[in-house]
C-alpha positions in Angstrom: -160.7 -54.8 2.7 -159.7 -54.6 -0.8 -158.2 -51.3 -0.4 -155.9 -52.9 1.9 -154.8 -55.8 0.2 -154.8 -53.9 -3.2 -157.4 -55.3 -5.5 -160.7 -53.8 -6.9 -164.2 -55.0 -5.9 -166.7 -55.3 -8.4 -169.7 -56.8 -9.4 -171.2 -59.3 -12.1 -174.6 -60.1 -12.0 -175.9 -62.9 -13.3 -179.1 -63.7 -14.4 -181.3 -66.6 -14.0 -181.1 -68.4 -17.3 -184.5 -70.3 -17.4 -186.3 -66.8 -17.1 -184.3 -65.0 -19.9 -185.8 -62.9 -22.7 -188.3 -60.2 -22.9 -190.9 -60.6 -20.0 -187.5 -61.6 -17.8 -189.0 -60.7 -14.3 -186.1 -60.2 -12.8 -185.1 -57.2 -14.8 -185.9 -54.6 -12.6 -183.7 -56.3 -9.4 -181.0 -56.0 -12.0 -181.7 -52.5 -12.4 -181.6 -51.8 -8.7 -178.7 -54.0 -7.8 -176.6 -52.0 -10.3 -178.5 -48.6 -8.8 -177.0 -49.6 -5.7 -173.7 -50.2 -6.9 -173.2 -46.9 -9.0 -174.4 -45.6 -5.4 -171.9 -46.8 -3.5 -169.2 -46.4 -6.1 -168.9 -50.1 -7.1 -168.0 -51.0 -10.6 -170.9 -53.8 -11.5 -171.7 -55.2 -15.0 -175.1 -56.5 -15.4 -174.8 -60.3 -17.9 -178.5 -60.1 -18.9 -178.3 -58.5 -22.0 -175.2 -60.3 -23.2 -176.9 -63.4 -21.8 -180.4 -62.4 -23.2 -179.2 -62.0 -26.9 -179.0 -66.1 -27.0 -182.0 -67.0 -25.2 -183.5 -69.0 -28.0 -179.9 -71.4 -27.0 -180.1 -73.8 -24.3 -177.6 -72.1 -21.5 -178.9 -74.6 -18.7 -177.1 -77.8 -17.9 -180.5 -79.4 -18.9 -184.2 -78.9 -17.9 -183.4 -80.2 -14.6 -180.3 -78.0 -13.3 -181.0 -74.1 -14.7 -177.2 -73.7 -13.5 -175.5 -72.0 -16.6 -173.8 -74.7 -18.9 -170.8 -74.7 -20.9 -171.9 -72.3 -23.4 -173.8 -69.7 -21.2 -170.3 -69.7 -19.1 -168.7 -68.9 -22.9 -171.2 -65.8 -22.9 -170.5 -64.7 -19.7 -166.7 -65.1 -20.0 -166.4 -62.8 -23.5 -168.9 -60.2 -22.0 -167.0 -59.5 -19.0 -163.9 -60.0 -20.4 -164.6 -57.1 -23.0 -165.7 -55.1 -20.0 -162.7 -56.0 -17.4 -160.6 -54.7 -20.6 -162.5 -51.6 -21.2 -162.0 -51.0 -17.6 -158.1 -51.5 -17.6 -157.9 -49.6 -21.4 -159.8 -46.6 -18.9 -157.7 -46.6 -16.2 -154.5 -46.6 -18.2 -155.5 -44.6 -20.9 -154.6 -47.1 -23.6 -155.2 -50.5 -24.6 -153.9 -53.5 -22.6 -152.6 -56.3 -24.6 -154.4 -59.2 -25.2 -152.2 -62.0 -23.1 -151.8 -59.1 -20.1 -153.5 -59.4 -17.0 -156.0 -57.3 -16.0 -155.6 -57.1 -12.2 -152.8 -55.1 -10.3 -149.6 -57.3 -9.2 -149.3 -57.8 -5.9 -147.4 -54.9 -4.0 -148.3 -52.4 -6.8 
């Protein structure tokens, strides 16, 4: 499907942010989600560490709701904008400017 409309497919995991830091028991279906992506040739970026580094924050809309707030969305946006842009700086061999899109225009 994408090949046919012309975009990429790929992959963000996200963790749950109530579980984060060391003992995070989730960390091994991480590991195997982004097995199977690699497998099947799907470009995937696991948040966890990114995520992980400000566990000691509260990234939960509140004790209630464990749906990421403002600032674990803030995380998540720099991390996979840094790796969206590495991805684009690979595929074109140089770095993309900062105000550029990172997706294909449509009929490219």
């Amino acid at each position: 499907m994408c090949d046919e409309h012309g975009c990429r497919f790929r992959v963000a995991v996200f963790p749950f942010l109530h579980n984060l830091g060391p003992e995070y028991p989730f960390r091994p279906i991480h590991h195997r989600i982004m097995a199977d992506c690699e497998d099947f040739g799907i470009d995937s970026f696991d948040l966890d560490p990114a995520l992980s580094e400000h566990s000691d924050e509260r990234l939960t809309v509140n004790p209630f709701d464990a749906h990421p707030n403002e600032r674990a969305h803030e995380i998540a946006a720099e991390a996979l904008t840094r790796w969206l842009s590495d991805k684009a700086e690979d595929s074109i061999g140089h770095q993309t400017d900062s105000g550029q899109s990172l997706e294909r225009p449509i009929g490219d």
